[in-house]
C-alpha positions in Angstrom: -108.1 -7.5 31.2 -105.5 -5.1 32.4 -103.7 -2.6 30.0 -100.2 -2.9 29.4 -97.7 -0.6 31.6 -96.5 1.3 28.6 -100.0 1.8 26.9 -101.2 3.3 30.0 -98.2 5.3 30.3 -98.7 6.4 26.8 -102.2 7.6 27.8 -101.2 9.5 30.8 -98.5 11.2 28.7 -101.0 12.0 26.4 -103.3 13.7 28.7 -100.9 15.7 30.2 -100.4 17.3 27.3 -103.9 17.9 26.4 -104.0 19.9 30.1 -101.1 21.8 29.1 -102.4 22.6 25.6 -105.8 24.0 26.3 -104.5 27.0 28.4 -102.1 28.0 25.6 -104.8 27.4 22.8 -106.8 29.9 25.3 -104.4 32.4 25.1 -103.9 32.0 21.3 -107.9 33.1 21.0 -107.7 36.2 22.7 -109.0 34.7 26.4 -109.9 36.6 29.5 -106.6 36.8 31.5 -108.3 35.9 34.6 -106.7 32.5 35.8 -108.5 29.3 36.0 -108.5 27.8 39.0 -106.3 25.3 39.2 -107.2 21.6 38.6 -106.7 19.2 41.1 -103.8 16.8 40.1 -104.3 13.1 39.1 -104.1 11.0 41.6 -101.0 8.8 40.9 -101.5 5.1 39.1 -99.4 2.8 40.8 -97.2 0.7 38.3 -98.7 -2.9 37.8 -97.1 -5.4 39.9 -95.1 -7.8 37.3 -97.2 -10.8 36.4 -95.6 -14.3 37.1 -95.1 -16.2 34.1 -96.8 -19.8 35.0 -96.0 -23.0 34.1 -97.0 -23.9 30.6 -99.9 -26.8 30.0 -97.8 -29.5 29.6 -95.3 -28.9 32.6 -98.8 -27.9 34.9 -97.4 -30.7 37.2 -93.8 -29.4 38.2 -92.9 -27.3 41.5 -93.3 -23.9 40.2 -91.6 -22.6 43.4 -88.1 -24.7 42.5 -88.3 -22.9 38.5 -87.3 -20.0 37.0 -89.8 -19.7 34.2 -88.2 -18.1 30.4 -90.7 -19.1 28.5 -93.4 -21.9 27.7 -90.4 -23.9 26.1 -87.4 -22.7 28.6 -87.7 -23.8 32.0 -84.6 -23.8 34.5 -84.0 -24.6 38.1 -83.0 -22.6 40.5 -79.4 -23.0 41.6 -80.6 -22.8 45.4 -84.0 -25.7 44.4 -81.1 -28.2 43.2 -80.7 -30.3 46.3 -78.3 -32.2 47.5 -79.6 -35.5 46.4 -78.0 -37.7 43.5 -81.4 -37.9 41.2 -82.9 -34.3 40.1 -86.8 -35.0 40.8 -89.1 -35.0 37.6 -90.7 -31.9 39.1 -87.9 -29.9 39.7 -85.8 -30.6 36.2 -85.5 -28.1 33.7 -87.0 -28.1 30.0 -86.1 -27.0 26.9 -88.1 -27.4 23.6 -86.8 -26.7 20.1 -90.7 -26.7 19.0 -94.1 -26.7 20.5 -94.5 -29.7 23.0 -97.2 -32.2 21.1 -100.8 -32.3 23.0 -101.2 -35.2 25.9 -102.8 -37.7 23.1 -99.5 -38.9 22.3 -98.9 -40.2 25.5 -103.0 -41.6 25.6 -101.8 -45.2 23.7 -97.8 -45.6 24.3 -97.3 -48.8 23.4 -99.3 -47.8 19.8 -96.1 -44.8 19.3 -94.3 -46.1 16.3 -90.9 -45.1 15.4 -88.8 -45.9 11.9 -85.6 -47.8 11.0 -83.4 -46.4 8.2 -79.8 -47.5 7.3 -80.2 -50.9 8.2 -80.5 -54.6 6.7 -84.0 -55.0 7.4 -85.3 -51.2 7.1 -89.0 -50.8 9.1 -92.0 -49.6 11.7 -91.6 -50.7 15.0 -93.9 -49.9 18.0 -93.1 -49.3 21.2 -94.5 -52.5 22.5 -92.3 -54.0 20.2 -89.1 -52.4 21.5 -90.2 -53.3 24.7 -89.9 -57.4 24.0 -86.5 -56.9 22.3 -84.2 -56.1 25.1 -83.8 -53.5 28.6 -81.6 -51.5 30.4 -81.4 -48.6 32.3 -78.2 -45.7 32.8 -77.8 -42.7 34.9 -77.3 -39.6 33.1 -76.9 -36.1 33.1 -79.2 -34.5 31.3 -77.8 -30.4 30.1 -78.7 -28.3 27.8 -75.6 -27.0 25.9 -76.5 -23.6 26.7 -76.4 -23.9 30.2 -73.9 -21.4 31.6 -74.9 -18.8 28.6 -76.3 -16.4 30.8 -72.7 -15.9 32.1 -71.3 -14.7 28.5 -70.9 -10.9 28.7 -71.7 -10.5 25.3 -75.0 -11.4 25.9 -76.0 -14.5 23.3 -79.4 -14.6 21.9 -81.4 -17.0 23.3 -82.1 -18.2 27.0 -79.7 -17.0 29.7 -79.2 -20.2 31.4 -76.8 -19.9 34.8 -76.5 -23.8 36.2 -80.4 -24.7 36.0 -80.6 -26.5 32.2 -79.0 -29.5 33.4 -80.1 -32.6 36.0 -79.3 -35.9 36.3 -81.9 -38.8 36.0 -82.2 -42.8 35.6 -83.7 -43.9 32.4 -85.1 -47.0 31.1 -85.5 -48.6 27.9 -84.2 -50.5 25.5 -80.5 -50.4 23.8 -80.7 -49.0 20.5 -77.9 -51.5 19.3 -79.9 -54.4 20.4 -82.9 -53.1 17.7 -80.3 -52.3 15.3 -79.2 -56.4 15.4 -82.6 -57.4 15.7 -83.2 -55.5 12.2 -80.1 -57.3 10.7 -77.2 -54.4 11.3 -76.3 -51.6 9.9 -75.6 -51.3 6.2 -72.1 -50.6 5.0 -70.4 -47.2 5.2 -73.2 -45.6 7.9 -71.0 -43.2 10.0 -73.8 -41.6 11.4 -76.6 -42.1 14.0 -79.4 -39.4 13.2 -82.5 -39.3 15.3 -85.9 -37.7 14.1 -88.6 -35.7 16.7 -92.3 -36.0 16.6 -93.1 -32.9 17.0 -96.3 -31.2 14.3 -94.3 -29.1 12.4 -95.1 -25.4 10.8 -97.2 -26.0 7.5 -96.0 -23.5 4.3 -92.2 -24.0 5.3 -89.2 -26.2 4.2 -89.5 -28.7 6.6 -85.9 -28.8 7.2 -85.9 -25.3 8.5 -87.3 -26.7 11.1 -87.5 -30.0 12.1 -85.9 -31.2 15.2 -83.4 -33.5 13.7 -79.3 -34.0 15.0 -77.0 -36.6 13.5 -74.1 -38.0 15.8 -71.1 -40.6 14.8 -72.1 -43.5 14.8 -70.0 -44.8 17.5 -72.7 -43.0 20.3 -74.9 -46.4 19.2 -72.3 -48.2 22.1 -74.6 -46.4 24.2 -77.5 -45.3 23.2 -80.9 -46.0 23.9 -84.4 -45.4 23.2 -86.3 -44.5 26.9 -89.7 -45.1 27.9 -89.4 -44.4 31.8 -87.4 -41.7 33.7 -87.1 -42.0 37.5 -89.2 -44.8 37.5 -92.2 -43.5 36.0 -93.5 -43.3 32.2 -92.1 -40.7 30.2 -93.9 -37.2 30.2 -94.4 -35.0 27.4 -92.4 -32.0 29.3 -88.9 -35.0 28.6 -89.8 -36.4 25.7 -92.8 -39.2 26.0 -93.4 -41.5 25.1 -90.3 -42.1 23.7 -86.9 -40.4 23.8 -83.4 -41.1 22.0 -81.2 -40.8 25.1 -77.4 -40.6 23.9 -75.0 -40.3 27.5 -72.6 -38.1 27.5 -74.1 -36.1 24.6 -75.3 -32.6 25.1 -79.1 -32.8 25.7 -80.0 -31.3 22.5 -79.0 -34.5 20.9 -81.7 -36.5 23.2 -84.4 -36.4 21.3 -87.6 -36.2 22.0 -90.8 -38.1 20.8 -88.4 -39.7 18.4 -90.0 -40.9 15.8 -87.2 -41.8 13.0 -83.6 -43.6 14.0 -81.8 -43.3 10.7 -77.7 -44.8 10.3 -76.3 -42.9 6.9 -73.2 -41.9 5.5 -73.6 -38.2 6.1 -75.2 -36.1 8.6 -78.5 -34.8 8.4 -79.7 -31.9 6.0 -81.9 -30.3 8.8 -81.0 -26.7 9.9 -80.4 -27.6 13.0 -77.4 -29.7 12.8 -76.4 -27.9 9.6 -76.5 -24.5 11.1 -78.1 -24.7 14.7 -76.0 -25.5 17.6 -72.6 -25.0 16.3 -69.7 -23.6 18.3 -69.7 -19.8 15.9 -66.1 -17.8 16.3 -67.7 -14.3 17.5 -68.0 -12.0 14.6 -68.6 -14.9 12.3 -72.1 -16.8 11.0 -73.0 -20.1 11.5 -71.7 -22.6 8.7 -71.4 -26.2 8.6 -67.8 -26.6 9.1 -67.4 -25.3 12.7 -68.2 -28.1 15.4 -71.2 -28.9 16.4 -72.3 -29.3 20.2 -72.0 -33.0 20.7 -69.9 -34.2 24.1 -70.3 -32.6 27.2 -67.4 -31.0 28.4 -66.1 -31.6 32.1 -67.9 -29.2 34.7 -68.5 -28.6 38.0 -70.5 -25.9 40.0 -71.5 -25.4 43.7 -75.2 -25.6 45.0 -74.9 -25.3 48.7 -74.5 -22.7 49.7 -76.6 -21.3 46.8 -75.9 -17.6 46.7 -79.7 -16.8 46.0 -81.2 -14.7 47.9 -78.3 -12.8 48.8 -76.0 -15.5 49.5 -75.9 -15.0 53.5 -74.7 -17.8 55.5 -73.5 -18.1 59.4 -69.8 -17.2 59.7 -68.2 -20.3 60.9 -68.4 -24.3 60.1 -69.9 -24.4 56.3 -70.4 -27.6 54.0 -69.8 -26.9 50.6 -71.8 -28.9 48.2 -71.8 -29.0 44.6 -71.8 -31.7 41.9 -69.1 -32.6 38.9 -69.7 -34.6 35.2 -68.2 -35.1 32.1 -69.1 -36.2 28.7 -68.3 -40.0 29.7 -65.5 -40.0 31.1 -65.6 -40.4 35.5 -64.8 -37.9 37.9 -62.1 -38.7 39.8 -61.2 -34.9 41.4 -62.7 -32.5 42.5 -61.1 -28.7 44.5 -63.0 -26.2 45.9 -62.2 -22.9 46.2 -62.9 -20.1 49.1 -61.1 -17.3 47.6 -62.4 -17.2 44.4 -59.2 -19.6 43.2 -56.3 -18.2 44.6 -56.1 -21.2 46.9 -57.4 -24.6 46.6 -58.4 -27.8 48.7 -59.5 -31.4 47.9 -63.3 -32.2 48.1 -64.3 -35.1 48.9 -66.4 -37.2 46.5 -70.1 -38.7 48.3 -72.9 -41.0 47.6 -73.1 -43.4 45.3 -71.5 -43.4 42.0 -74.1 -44.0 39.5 -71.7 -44.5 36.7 -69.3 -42.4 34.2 -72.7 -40.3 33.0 -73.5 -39.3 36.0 -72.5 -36.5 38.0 -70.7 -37.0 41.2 -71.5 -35.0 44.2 -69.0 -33.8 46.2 -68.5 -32.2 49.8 -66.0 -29.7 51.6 -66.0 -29.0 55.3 -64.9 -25.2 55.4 -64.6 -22.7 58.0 -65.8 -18.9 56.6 -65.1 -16.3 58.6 -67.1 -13.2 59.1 -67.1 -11.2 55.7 -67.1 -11.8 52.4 -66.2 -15.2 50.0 -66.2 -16.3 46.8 -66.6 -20.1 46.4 -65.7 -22.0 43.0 -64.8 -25.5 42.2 -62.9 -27.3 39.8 -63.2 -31.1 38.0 -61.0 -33.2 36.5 -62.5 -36.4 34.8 -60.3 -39.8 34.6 -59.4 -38.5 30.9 -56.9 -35.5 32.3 -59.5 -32.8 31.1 -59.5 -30.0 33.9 -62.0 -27.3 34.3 -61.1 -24.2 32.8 -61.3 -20.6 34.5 -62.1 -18.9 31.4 -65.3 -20.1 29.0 -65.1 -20.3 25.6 -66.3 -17.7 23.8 -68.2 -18.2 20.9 -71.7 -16.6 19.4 -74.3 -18.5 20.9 -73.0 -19.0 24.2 -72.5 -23.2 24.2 -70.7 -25.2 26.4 -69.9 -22.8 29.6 -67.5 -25.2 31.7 -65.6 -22.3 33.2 -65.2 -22.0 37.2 -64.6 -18.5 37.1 -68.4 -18.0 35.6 -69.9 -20.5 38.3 -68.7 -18.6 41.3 -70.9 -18.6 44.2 -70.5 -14.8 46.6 -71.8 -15.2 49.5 -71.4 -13.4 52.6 -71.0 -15.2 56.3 -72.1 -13.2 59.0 
């Protein structure tokens, strides 16, 4: 196994001073003066080449090569690995886990996964084969996590830096939670919230709601919600939640819970750290508390792709496309500008492909001529609501909700 850079260090450090020592401890015992001949110096250790991270157990299966790998639990795209196609791939989304992903078993008998019913006229357990002869549907969403964009904060948050790669847009399919919710006789009076439950084995010796992956919403999110068994046509994975996922569009993803295994409607919102404390939109200099917002809605963003800037951001100096994509938190796209000059000017894109509803993101193009030298290229949505991009983010603690153009600059240099 090889030693850590800084042990080794340590140890070199260590032995220099050992050969510098034993001449002076010499002297100190009343040595001949004659010189020692000199030893020969150590030949130099090269520093260790920096181990890749790999891809954690449960994600083995994605395209290393199209990821930027935090952490077993934070896994982001590259901005240049996005693509140009409507659908993010399975392979090539990002994942973010609040806890431990649960082993491969609970995938082994899906149709056996049972998930509870609170708040309701007929409270109970039903399986996922259950769900499955109630109702379907499927809906195109993006998928973001609601730190996306953090690593552009200069106050550098805690926690992953994100840039544009927590976020993709995929089809799922399931079954609409309000069709259960009927089937199980309606909700009870005075429920104003939708709270979902995950799965996942929690920590033993702790308070269970210091960790548990639990977020309430209002209640009116159960227009569209749904509980997901398939995304991009195949069964749910364990990476995005299988075998069965709350998926609320529009919501931030944190809210999309995975392996859910509790739908509760109730009066108040959950208990759970996590929606008490986690995930709230902190003034800076201030702690988390209850009272400030909480990361629900998206906000309406934007962001180019193509070119990239990775790698340096070169391109040929002439006829560019510009490519990028544009969402909201529900409400459609219906504009999208593009900048060349890093927004002192501003031109129309145009919006392409099919429209796969208002929770998907639109792509959009831009025929632009760069001359030789340098660029800066920003865009800049507006959804059917009136809510425009901003320039500047919003600053708060933990770095949520990073809509800002001015952050999502693309340099690049045409040559």
């Amino acid at each position: 196994m090889s030693m850590p850079t800084d042990v080794r260090r340590r140890q070199l450090l260590a032995g220099s001073a050992a050969l510098v020592a034993a001449p002076l401890a010499g002297c100190a015992t009343g040595a001949p003066a004659t010189a020692a001949a000199p030893a020969a110096p150590a030949p130099a250790v090269p520093p260790a080449a920096p181990v890749a991270p790999k891809l954690p157990a449960y994600a083995a299966w994605k395209d290393a090569d199209s990821l930027i790998i935090h952490s077993s639990s934070t896994i982001e795209t590259k901005r240049s690995a996005m693509g140009a196609s409507l659908v993010t791939p399975a392979e090539r989304l990002y994942v973010r886990n609040n806890l431990p992903a649960p082993p491969e078993s609970v995938v082994a008998n899906r149709d056996a996964w049972e998930v509870a019913f609170e708040g309701v006229a007929k409270p109970g357990t039903l399986t996922l084969a259950q769900l499955k002869t109630i109702d379907f549907t499927t809906v195109a969403t993006v998928l973001q996590c609601s730190g996306n964009g953090r690593g552009f904060f200069p106050h550098k948050p805690s926690g992953t830096p994100w840039k544009v790669g927590a976020a993709g847009c995929v089809i799922w399919a399931g079954v609409p939670l309000k069709s259960v919710i009927e089937r199980l006789g309606g909700a009870q009076s005075g429920m104003l919230y939708l709270t979902g439950t995950g799965g996942e084995k929690l920590p033993e010796g702790v308070d269970p709601l210091s960790v548990v992956v639990e977020r309430s919403v209002p209640i009116a999110a159960l227009q569209d919600a749904m509980l997901a068994w398939e995304m991009n046509g195949a069964p749910l994975s364990v990476a995005h939640g299988g075998p069965l996922r709350l998926v609320l569009p529009g919501y931030q993803g944190v809210n999309n819970i995975k392996y859910v295994k509790r739908i509760a409607l109730a009066p108040t919102e959950s208990k759970a750290r996590i929606m008490s404390h986690g995930y709230r939109m902190t003034p800076m200099g201030q702690k988390a508390e209850p009272t400030q917002a909480s990361v629900l809605l998206m906000n309406v963003k934007s962001w180019i792709n193509t070119p990239s800037g990775d790698g340096g951001g070169k391109v040929g100096a002439g006829s560019v496309q510009i490519l990028g994509v544009a969402f909201s938190g529900g409400s459609p796209i219906k504009r999208v500008e593009v900048s060349t000059d890093g927004g002192k000017t501003w031109r129309d894109a145009k919006l392409v492909g099919p429209d796969l509803g208002p929770f998907a993101w639109r792509q959009f193009a831009l025929s632009a001529n760069l001359p030789a030298g340098n660029h800066v290229l920003v865009s800049r949505a507006t959804d059917a609501a009136g809510n425009v991009q901003p320039q500047q983010r919003e600053e708060n603690l933990a770095g949520y909700g990073n809509n800002s153009w001015a952050d999502h600059a693309v340099n690049v240099v045409a040559a």
